[in-house]
C-alpha positions, -999 to +999 in steps of 0.1 A: +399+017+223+410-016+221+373-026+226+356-009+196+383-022+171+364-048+160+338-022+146+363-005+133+364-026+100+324-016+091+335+019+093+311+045+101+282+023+091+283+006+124+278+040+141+238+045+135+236+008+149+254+021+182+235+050+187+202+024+180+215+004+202+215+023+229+181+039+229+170+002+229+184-002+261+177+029+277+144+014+275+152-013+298+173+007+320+150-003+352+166-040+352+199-023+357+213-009+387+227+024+375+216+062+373+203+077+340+233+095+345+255+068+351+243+050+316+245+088+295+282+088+307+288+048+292+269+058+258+291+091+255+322+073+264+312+042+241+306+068+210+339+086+221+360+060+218+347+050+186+351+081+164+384+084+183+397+051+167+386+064+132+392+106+134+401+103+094+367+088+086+346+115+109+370+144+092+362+124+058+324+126+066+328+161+072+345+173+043+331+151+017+292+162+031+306+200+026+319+191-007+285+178-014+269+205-004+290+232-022+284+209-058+247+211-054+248+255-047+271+253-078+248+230-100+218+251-090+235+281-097+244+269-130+209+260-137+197+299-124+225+311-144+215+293-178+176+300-174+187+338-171+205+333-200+178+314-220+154+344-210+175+372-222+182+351-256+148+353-261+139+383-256+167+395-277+152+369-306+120+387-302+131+421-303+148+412-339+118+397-346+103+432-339+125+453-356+127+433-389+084+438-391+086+473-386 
């Protein structure tokens, strides 16, 4: 853990640039001496201990991306729910309308 604390301070910005990172060098994975394998196992362990140094941030993530999520069904609700209002209005209006020619 102790090697990942100076990412620590950039939060989970810094964890796009890892995962980046590392599909740059897979690419020059035939200079090294190591198995596919071998390098999957250092980029899992290297995220790992990342999000383990900052579990409040991930659950943050989480929750604040649900919270998101659940205000935009709500506002679009909202909006369904104020159109179907708006309809029936009207049509009220014009069956007045109706009734006060005949």
């Amino acid at each position: 853990l102790a090697d990942m604390k100076p990412f620590y301070q950039w939060k989970l910005k810094v964890l796009p640039l890892m995962v980046k990172w590392f599909q740059k060098a897979s690419a020059c994975q035939d200079y090294f001496e190591e198995s596919v394998d071998v390098f999957q196992r250092r980029e899992l362990s290297a995220m790992y201990k990342f999000i383990r140094g900052v579990p409040m941030l991930v659950a943050d993530g989480f929750w604040s991306q649900q919270l998101k999520q659940v205000r935009v069904k709500k506002r679009n609700f909202e909006e369904v729910e104020k159109k179907q209002l708006l309809a029936l209005l009207e049509k009220k209006r014009k069956l007045e309308e109706e009734e006060m020619q005949v």
